[in-house]
C-alpha positions, 0 to 999 in steps of 0.5 A: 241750360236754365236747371242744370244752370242754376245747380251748377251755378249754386254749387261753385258759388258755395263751393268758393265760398262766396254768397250772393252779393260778393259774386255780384259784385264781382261780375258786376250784376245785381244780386237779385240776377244771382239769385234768379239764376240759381232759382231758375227763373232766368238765365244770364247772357253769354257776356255774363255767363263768361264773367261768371265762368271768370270769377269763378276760375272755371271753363264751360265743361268744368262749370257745368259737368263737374256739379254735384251734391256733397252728401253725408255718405261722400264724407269721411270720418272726422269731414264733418261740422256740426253746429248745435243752436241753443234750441237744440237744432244743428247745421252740418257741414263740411269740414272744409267750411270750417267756421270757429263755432264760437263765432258762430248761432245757429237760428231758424227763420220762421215766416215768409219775409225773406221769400224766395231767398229763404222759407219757412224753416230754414236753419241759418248759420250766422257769422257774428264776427263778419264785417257789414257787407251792403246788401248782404243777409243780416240777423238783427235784432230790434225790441227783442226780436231777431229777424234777418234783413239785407241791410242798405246805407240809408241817404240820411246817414241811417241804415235801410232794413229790407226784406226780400219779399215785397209784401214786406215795407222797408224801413230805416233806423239809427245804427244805435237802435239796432243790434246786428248779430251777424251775417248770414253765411250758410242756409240749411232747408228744403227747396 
C-alpha cells in the first residue's frame, strides 16, 4: 500500500488543490505525518486513512485507482500555464490551476535546508497575495536574501522561522524585520 499510497495520496491532495498544512488540519494530524505519507516512509491507520478518504471527498477504489500524472501529452491546446521567473526558468502547469501571474514569482530553491520537502533545484511557485497560513512554506526575504521557511507564532509575540531540515537552527524575528513575499503553492523538481 506505502508506494501506491503515497502517490495517490499526493495526486488528490494537488488535485483539491490543498498543500500540506491545510489537509492536516483538516484530518487533524500534523503536517509532517502528510508528508511522510506521500514520502513513503510511513503509512497512516485505518482511523486516519478513512479521514483522509473524507476530506478528500473520495471512496478507497476512487482514491486509489483513479491516481495518474497529468503530463504534457494529456493536455489540449491552450491547457497549459506557464509562469516565466525573471531568471528565465518557467513552471508549467495546468490551466485548471490557474493563478493570476502577476500575483505570482517564479524562484528556484538552492541548498539542502528545506530537506525532504524541497531539493536542490526546485522551481517554486509563490503566491504573493496568499494570507499566512502557520505552519505553511514562506518565501521571505531577510538582509537581502530570499529563503523559504515554515513560518510559526512565536510566545513573545514574534514570528518562529523554520527550516525542515534539522541540521538547520530555528530562529525568531519582529515581523517589522522580515519581508514575507509569498507562500509557496506549487513545486516543480525532481524526485
Amino acid at each position: 500500500m506505502s508506494k501506491n499510497f503515497a502517490q495517490s495520496l499526493k495526486f488528490h491532495r494537488s488535485t483539491k488543490q490543498l498543500s500540506q498544512s491545510e489537509l492536516a488540519r483538516l484530518v487533524g494530524i500534523s503536517q509532517k505525518q502528510i508528508s511522510d505519507y506521500e514520502l513513503g516512509t510511513s503509512k497512516p491507520r485505518q482511523a486516519t486513512l478513512i479521514k483522509i478518504l473524507q476530506v478528500l471527498g473520495l471512496d478507497e477504489q476512487e482514491f486509489f485507482n483513479s491516481s495518474r500524472t497529468m503530463s504534457y501529452w494529456d493536455s489540449k491546446d491552450n491547457d497549459l500555464i506557464e509562469y516565466v521567473g525573471d531568471n528565465g526558468k518557467k513552471i508549467i502547469l495546468p490551466y485548471s490551476y490557474q493563478r493570476n501571474p502577476k500575483n505570482s514569482i517564479v524562484h528556484t530553491h538552492y541548498g539542502d535546508s528545506m530537506l525532504p520537502t524541497l531539493k536542490d533545484g526546485d522551481l517554486l511557485l509563490i503566491n504573493t497575495l496568499s494570507p499566512l497560513f502557520y505552519g505553511d512554506l514562506y518565501l521571505v526575504e531577510i538582509q537581502g536574501i530570499r529563503s523559504v521557511y515554515r513560518i510559526y507564532p512565536a510566545d513573545d509575540g514574534r514570528l518562529l522561522f523554520e527550516k525542515d531540515n534539522p541540521a538547520y537552527h530555528h530562529f525568531t524575528m519582529n515581523s517589522l524585520e522580515v519581508e514575507i513575499l509569498g507562500r509557496v503553492d506549487f513545486r516543480q523538481g525532481f524526485l
